[in-house]
C-alpha positions in Angstrom: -1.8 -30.2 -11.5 -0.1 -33.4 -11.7 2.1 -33.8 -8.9 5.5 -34.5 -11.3 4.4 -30.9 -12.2 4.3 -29.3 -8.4 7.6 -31.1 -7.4 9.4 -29.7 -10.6 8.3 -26.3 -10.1 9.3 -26.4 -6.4 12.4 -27.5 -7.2 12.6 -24.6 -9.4 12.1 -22.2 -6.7 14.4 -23.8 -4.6 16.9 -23.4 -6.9 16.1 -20.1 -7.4 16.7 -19.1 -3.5 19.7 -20.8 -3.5 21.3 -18.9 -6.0 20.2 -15.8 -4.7 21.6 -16.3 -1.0 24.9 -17.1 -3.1 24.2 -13.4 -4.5 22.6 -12.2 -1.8 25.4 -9.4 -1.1 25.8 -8.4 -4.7 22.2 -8.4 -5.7 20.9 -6.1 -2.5 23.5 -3.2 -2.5 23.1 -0.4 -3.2 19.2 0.1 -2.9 17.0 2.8 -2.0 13.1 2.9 -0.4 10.7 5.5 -1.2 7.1 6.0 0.0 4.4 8.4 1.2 3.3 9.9 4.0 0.0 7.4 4.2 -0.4 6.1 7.6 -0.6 3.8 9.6 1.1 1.9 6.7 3.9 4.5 6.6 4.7 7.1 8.3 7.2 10.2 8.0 7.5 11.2 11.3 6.0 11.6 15.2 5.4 9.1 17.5 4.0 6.3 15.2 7.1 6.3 12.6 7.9 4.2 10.7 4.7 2.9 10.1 3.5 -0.9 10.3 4.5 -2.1 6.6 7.6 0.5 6.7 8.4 -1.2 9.7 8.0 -4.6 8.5 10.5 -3.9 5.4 12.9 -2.2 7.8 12.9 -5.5 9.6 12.8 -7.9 6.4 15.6 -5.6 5.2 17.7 -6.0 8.7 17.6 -9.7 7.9 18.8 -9.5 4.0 21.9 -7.3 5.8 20.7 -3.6 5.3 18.3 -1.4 5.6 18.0 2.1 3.8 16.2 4.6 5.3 12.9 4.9 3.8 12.9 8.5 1.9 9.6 9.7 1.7 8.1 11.7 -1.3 4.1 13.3 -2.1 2.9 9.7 -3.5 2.8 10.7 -7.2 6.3 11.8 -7.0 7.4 8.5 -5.0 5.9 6.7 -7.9 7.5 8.7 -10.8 11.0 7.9 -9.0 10.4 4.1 -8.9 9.7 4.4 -12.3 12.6 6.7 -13.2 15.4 5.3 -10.6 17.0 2.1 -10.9 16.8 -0.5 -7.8 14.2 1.6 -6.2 11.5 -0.2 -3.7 8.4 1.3 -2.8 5.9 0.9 -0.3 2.7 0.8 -0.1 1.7 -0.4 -3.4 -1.7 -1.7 -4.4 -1.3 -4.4 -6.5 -3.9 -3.9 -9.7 -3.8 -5.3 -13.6 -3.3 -1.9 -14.7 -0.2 -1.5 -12.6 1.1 -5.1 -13.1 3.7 -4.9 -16.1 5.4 -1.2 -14.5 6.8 -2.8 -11.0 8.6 -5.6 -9.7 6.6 -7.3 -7.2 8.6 -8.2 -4.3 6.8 -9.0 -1.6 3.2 -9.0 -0.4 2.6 -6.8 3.0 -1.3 -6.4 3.8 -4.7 -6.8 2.3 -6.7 -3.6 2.6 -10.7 -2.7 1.7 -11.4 0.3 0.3 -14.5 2.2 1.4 -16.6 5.3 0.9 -16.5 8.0 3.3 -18.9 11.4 4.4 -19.5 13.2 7.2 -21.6 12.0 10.3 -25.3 13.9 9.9 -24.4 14.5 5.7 -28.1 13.1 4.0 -25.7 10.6 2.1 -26.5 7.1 1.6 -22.5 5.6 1.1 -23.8 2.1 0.2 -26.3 3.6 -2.9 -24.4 3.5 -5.8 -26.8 5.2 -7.7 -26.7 8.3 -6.0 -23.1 8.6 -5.2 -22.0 8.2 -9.1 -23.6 12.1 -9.5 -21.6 13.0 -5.9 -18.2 14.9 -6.0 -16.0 12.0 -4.6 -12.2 12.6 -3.4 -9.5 10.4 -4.3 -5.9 10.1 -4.1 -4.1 11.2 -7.6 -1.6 8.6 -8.5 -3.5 6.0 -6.7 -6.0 3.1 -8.7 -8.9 4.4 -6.7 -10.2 7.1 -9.5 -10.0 4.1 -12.0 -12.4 2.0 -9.7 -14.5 4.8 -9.8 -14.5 5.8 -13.5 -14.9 2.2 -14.0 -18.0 2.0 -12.3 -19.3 5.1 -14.1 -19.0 7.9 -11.3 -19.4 10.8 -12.8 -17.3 13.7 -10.5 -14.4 11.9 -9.4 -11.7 14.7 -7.8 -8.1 13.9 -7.4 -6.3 15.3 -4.5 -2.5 15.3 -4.0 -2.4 13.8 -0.8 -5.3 12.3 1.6 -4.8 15.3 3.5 -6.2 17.3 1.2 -9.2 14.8 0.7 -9.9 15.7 4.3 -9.8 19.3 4.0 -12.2 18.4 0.7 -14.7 16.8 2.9 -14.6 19.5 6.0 -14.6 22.8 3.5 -17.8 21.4 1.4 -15.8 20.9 -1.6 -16.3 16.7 -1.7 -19.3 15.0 -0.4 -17.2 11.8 0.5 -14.0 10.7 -0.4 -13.1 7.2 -1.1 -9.8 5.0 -0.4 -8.3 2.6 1.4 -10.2 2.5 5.1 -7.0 2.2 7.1 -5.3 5.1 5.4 -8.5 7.1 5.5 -9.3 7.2 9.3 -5.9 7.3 10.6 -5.3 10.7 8.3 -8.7 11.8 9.5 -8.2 11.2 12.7 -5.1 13.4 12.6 -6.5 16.2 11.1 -9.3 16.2 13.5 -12.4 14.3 12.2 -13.2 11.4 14.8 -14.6 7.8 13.5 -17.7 9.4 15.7 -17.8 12.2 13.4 -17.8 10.2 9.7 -19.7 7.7 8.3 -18.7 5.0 6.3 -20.0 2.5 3.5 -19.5 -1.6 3.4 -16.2 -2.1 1.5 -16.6 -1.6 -2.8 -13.5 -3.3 -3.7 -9.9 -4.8 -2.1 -6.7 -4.9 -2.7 -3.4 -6.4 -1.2 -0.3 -3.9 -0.9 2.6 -5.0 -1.6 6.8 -4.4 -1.6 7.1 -3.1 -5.3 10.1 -2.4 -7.2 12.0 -1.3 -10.3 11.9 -3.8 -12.9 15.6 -4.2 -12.7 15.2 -5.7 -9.5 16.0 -9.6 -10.2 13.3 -12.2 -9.4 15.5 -13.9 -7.6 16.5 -11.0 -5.0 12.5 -10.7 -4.4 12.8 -14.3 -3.3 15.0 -13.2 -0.6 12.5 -10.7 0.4 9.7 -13.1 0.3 11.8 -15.6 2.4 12.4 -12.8 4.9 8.4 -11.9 5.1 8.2 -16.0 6.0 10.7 -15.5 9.0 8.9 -12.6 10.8 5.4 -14.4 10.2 6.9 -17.4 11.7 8.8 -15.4 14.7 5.7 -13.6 15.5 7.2 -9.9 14.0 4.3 -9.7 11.7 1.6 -10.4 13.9 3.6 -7.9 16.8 3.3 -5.3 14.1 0.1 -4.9 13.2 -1.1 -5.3 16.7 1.2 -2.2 17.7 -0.6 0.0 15.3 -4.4 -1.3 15.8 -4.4 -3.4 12.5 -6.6 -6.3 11.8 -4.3 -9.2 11.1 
């Protein structure tokens, strides 16, 4: 790109920034935040609340001069709310083409694999793709995870309400694995009971970075603000903190 070109368009975004800190008051009240229970990227309640992402938008929020408690909602219905609700943030979206024209995206959080998993001693080979298209295979409703699936020609793909239920799936017989973002997986396994000792996993299928979404009334200039905030807690070390405190790969 000619470099006329990349000075122009930074100028632009400059520009952009500027006018939203003139509007920074007007354009972030009143707001609201809605997620799902899916730690360790957020969490309702007990000892590890907020969450590490929740945590990281409290704190970008803090910085833009409020921060709305995060209201949290079974995932498909924090997604219908977004959709229904102006000026409504949620958290933690994964970014896909399928999603890209229904949200405002605001800010990027985290980069997550997705994976396949069974339990330990199950005669299940997680990284044969031929067999596991015939397997019943557990998957969040409301999240792009049955697409990746269907899309790759699996043949009994379940939808579950929340990852909980994919984990009472896989102990009761009624999935032979279930598939989803790793993170999310294990740390709702865990509390239910099932070890990492006690699962098996596959090599990641697919990625996807999770992001700050919004309502598309949100302006694209207030998401500069957030993405301006995200730069100050990388730079003062919040981000890295963050992940650290909940056991997350940076």
């Amino acid at each position: 790109m000619p470099p006329m070109v990349l000075r122009l368009r930074a100028l632009f975004t400059l520009v952009l920034l500027v006018l939203a800190l003139q509007a920074r008051a007007d354009t972030l009240a009143p707001y609201q935040i809605v997620s799902g229970n899916l730690p360790p990227f957020a969490v309702e309640s007990g000892p590890d609340h907020p969450g590490a992402l929740a945590s990281l938008v409290h704190d970008m929020a803090l910085r833009l001069g409020t921060a709305p408690a995060i209201q949290f909602y079974p995932w498909t219905r924090a997604l219908s709310i977004v959709g229904a609700q102006p000026r409504t943030l949620i958290l933690p979206l994964t970014r896909t083409p399928e999603r890209e024209n229904n949200y405002r995206w605001i800010v990027k959080l985290y980069r997550q694999q997705f994976v396949f998993m069974a339990l330990r001693g199950a005669s299940i080979n997680l990284n044969a793709m031929d067999t596991l298209r015939g397997l019943r295979i557990a998957v969040l409703r409301g999240s792009p995870n049955e697409s990746h699936l269907l899309n790759r020609n699996f043949q009994q793909v379940l939808p579950a309400n929340s990852v909980l239920d994919m984990a009472r799936m896989l102990e009761r017989g009624m999935a032979d694995a279930i598939y989803g973002g790793e993170a999310i997986n294990l740390a709702v396994l865990a509390d239910y009971g099932m070890t990492r000792a006690q699962l098996q996993v596959s090599k990641p299928l697919d990625y996807g970075e999770i992001w700050l979404g919004g309502s598309l009334d949100i302006p694209e200039s207030e998401a500069l603000l957030w993405q301006n905030a995200m730069k100050q807690l990388v730079r003062d070390g919040v981000v890295r903190r963050t992940l650290a405190r909940y056991g997350l790969p940076q």
